[in-house]
C-alpha positions in Angstrom: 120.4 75.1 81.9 117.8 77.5 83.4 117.1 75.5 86.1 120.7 75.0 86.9 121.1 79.3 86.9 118.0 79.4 88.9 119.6 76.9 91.3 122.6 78.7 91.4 121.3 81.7 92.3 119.4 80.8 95.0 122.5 79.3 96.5 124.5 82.8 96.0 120.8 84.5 98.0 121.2 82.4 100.4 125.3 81.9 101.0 125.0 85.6 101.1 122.2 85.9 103.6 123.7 83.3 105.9 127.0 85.2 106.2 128.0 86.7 109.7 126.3 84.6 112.3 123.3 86.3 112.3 119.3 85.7 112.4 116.5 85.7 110.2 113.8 88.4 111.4 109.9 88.2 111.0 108.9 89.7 107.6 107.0 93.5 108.2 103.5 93.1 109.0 102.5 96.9 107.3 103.8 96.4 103.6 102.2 98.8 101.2 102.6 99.5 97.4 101.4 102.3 95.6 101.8 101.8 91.6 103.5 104.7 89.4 104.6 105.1 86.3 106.9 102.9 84.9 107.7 102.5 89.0 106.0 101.8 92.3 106.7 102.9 96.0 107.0 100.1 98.7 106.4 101.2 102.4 106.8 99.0 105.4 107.1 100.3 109.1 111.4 99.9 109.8 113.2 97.9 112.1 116.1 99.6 112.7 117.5 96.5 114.1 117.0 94.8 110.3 118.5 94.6 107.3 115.2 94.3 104.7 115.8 93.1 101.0 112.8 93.7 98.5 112.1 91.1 96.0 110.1 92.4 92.9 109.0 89.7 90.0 106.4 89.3 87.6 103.1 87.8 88.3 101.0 88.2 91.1 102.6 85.7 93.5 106.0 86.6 93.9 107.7 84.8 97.0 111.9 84.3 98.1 111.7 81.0 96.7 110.6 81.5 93.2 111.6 85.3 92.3 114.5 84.3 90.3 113.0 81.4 88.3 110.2 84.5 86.7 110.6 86.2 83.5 111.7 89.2 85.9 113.2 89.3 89.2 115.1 91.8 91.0 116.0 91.6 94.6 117.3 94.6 96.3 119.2 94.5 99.7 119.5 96.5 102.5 116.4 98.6 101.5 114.7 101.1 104.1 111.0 102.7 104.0 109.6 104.4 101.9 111.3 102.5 98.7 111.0 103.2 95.0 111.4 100.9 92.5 111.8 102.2 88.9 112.5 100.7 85.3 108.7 99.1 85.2 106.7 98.6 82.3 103.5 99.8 82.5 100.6 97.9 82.4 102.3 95.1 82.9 101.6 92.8 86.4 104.1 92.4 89.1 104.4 91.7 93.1 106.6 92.3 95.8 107.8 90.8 99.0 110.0 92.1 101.8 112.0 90.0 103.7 114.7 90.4 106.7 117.4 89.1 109.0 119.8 90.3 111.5 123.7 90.6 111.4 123.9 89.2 108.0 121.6 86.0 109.1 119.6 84.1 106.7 116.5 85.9 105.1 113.2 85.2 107.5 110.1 84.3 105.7 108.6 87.1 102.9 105.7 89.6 103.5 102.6 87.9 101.7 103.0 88.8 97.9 101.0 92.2 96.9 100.7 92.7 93.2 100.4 95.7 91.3 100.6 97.1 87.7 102.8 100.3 86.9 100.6 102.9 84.8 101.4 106.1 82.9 101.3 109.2 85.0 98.6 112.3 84.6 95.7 110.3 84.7 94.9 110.5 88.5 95.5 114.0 90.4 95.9 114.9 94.4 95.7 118.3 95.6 98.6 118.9 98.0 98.2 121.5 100.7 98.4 125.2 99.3 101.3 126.9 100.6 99.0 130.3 100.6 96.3 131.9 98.6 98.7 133.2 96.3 98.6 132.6 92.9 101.5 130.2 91.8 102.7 130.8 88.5 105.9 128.5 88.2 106.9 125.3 89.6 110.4 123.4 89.0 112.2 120.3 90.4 115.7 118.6 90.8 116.4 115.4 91.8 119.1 116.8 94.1 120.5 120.0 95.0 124.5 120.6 95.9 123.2 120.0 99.6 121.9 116.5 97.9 118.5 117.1 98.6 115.8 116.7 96.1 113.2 119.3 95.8 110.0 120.7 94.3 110.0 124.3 93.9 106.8 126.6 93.3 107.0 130.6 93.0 104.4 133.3 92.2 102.5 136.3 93.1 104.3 139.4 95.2 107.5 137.0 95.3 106.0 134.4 96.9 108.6 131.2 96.5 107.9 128.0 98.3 109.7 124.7 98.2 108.7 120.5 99.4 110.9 117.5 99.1 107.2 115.9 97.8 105.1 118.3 96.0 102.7 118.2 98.4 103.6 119.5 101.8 105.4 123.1 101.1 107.8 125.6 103.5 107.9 128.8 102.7 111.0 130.9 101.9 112.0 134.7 101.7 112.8 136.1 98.5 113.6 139.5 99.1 111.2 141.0 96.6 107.6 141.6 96.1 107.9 141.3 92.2 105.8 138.2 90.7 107.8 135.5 90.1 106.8 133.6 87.1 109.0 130.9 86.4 111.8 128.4 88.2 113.9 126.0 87.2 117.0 124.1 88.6 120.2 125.4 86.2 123.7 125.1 87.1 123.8 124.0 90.5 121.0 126.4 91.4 117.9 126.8 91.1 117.0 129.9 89.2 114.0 132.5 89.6 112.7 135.0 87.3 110.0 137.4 87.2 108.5 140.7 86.6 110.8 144.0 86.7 113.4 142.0 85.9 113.4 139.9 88.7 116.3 137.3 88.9 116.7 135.3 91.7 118.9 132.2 92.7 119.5 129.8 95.1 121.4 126.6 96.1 118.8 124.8 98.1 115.1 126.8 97.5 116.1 128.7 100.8 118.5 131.1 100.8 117.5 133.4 97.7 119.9 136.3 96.1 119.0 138.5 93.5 121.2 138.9 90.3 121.5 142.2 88.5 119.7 142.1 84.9 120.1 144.0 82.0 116.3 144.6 81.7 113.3 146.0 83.5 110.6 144.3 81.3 109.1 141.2 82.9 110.9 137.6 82.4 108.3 134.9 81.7 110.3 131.3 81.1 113.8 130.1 81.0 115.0 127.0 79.5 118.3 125.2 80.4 120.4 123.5 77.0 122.0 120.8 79.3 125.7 122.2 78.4 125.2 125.6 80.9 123.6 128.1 78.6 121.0 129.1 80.1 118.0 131.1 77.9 115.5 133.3 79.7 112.6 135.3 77.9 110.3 137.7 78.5 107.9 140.6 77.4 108.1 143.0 74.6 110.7 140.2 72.7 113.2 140.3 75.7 116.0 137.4 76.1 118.7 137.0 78.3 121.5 134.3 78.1 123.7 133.1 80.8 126.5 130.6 81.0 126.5 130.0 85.0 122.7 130.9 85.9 124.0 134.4 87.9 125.3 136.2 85.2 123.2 137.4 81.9 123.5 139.4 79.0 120.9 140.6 76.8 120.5 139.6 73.3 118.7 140.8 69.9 115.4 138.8 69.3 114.4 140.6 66.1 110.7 140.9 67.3 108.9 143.8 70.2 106.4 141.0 70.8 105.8 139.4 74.2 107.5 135.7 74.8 105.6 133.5 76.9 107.3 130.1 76.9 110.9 128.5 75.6 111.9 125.1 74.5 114.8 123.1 73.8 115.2 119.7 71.8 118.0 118.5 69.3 120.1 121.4 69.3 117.9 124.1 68.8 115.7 126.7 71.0 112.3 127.6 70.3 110.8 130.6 72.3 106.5 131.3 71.7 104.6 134.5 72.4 101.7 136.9 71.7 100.0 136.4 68.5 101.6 133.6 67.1 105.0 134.7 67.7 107.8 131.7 67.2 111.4 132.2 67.4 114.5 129.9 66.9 118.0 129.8 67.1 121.1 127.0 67.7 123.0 129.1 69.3 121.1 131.3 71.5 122.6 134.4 70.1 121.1 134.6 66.8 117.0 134.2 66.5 114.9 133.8 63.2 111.2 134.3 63.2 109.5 131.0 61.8 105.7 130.5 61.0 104.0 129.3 63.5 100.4 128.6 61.6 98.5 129.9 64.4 97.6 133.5 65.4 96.5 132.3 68.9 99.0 133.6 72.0 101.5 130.8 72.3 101.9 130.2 76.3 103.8 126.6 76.4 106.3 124.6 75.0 107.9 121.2 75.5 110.4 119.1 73.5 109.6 115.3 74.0 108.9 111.6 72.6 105.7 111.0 70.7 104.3 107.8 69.9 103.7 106.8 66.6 101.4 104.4 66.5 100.3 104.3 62.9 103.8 102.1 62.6 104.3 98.6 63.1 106.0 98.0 66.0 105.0 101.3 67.6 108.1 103.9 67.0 108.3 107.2 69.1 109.5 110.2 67.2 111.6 113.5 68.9 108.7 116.2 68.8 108.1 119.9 70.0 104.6 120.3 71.2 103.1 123.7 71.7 99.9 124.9 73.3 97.7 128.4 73.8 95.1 130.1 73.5 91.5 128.1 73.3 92.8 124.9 73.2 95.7 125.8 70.6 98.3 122.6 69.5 100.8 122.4 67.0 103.9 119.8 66.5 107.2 120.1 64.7 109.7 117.6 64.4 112.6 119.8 64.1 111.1 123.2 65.7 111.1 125.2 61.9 107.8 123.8 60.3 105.1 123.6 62.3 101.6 121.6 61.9 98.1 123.0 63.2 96.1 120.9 64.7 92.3 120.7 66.4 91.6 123.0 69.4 91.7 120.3 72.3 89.3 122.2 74.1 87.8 125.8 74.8 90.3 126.8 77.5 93.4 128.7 77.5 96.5 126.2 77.4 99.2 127.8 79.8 101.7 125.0 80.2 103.1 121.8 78.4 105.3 119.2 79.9 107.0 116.0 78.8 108.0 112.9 81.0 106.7 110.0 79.9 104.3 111.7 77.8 103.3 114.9 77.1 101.0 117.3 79.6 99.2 120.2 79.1 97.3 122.5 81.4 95.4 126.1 81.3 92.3 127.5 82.5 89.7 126.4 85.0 91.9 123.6 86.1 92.0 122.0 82.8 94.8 119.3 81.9 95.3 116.8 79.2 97.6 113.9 78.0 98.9 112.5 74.6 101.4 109.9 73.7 101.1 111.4 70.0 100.8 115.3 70.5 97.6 115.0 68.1 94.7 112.5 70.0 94.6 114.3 73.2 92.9 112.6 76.3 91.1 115.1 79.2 92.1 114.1 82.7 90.4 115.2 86.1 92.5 118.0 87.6 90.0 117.6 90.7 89.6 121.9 90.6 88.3 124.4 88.6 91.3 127.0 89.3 93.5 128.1 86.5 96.5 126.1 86.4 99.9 128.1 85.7 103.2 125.7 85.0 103.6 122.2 85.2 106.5 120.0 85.6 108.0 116.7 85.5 109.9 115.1 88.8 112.1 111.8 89.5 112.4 112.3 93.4 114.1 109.9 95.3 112.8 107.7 98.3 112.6 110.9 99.8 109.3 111.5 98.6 107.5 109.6 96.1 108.7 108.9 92.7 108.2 109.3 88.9 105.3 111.4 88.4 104.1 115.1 88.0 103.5 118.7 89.4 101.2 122.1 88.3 100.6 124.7 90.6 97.9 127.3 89.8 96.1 130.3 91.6 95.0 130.5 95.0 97.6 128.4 96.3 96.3 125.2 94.2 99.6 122.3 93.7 98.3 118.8 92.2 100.5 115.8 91.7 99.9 112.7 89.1 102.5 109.8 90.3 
């Protein structure tokens, strides 16, 4: 029966390909694959005159005439350079061809077979090109914009806010303030800038910046989206501001004078981190509750994610919060109200946590490290010694380069692990 399917197939690929009186066209002599994570990027030198279809299986000798008898096959028409691939499993090996015809013409011969194997992210980092010498302090990321355009934005020191559709190569925009910014994120249909003095900026597509009136003067640190439109920002000396549509905000009571450094969100509920231990959560965003934290250490990052248990048979993955500080601080909660300690991962500050397909931290003297778990942490080779500010997860499209991350960090330093 498979071999009938397989057979079958192969005569819809080619009854397909043969339609419209067409040619076949030579295969692209330049094909390239970079692996990611769970995902690889394909890059040929285009034809404009042909239609290309990419043929991904496993194994390392995938060809047009056996894709779909393999375990997995996928062939994807009408495909231009550069060409992302995603929904891989790591670690495990496949290959790709790329074929062509003209005018709907029957597929020419494929590109010789180049295997690779998809690999968790954060691992492997490349400096990008620093924008300036100023310190970044924040970096955010959507896939698109309302223009459709997906982009990587970085902000920091005396305003400075610069954006790149690949987190490497960065154009500079005007803010309109010489405030630091601290923190960015993409929120309602805009992206959304905050920083010291109050500073709230927004913008549609990372160029055109306006500022938005705020009911404080104290200096906004993070902001966290819930995914329904609430928007949560916080900031020194326990501020926190709420907003429904990312331009408008209203102050709210946080119960504590202590400074917040970082907010979370996960399962319904908010977690904001500061100075000295503070921890804060609410469901609502209006009323907050202090809850131990089990550290005294400056909280600076927080991230809601997956984390591998392994200690289970098969492997699970359990909803976590993970978040890090001061000289090398971790904890984990499950549910964001009881919180477990663990080891200092290393002697640096801890500045940022991330979660993609894994969780992220970064701090001081261009330290980062990975988990699965949120407990056995891993050190990685940031490639600099400069302090490292904010991190974040992107998906970008073939635009740029795929599934993968960003940090940004003083004097201009941006990094990306894809």
């Amino acid at each position: 029966m498979r071999k009938l399917l397989a057979v079958a197939m192969l005569l819809v690929v080619a009854m397909v390909a043969g339609c419209g009186g067409g040619s076949s066209a030579d295969s692209p002599p330049d094909v390239k694959v970079v692996a990611g994570d769970s995902s690889a990027t394909v890059t040929w030198t285009n034809d404009t005159s042909v239609e290309y279809w990419a043929w991904i299986g496993q194994g390392p000798n995938v060809d047009t005439s056996n894709c779909t008898t393999s375990t997995y096959c996928r062939i994807f028409t009408g495909v231009t350079s550069p060409f992302i691939v995603a929904g891989l499993t790591n670690g495990t090996t496949y290959s790709v061809t790329v074929n062509g015809r003209r005018n709907g013409g029957p597929g020419g011969p494929g590109s010789p077979p180049i295997a690779f194997v998809p690999r968790l992210a954060g691992s492997v980092w490349t400096a990008g090109n620093p924008p300036s010498l100023n310190n970044l302090l924040g970096v955010g990321y959507t896939a698109a914009t309302t223009a459709g355009i997906a982009e990587v934005v970085a902000v920091g020191a005396s305003g400075s806010i610069y954006s790149s559709p690949d987190a490497t190569t960065w154009t500079a925009a005007t803010s309109g303030t010489t405030a630091n910014l601290n923190a960015v994120q993409y929120r309602n249909g805009v992206f959304v800038a905050i920083g010291d003095l109050g500073t709230i900026l927004t913008s549609p597509d990372a160029v055109t910046w306006t500022p938005r009136t705020a009911p404080t003067t104290n200096a906004l640190t993070a902001l966290i989206g819930s995914g329904s439109g609430q928007v949560v920002a916080v900031g020194a000396k326990g501020t926190i501001l709420v907003s429904t549509n990312s331009t408008s905000w209203a102050a709210v009571d946080s119960g504590t004078t202590a400074d917040l450094y970082a907010i979370g969100y996960g399962n319904g509920r908010y977690v904001a981190v500061g100075a000295g231990g503070t921890m804060l959560t609410s469901t609502d965003a209006a009323k907050w509750t202090a809850v131990a934290s089990a550290t005294a250490a400056d909280l600076r990052g927080i991230a809601y994610g997956s984390a591998t248990v392994s200690t289970t048979t098969p492997t699970s993955s359990v909803a976590t919060f993970v978040a890090v500080g001061a000289a090398g601080t971790v904890l984990t909660s499950t549910d964001g109200l009881a919180w477990t300690a663990h080891p200092s991962i290393a002697p640096n500050d801890l500045r940022a946590v991330t979660y993609g397909t894994r969780f992220i931290a970064a701090g001081t003297g261009g330290a980062i490290f990975t988990t699965g778990d949120g407990v056995t942490w891993q050190a990685a080779d940031s490639g600099t010694t400069a302090n490292l500010n904010s991190l974040t997860f992107t998906v970008l499209t073939a635009k740029a380069i795929g599934v993968g991350y960003a940090a940004v960090g003083d004097g201009g330093v941006n990094l990306t692990a894809f």
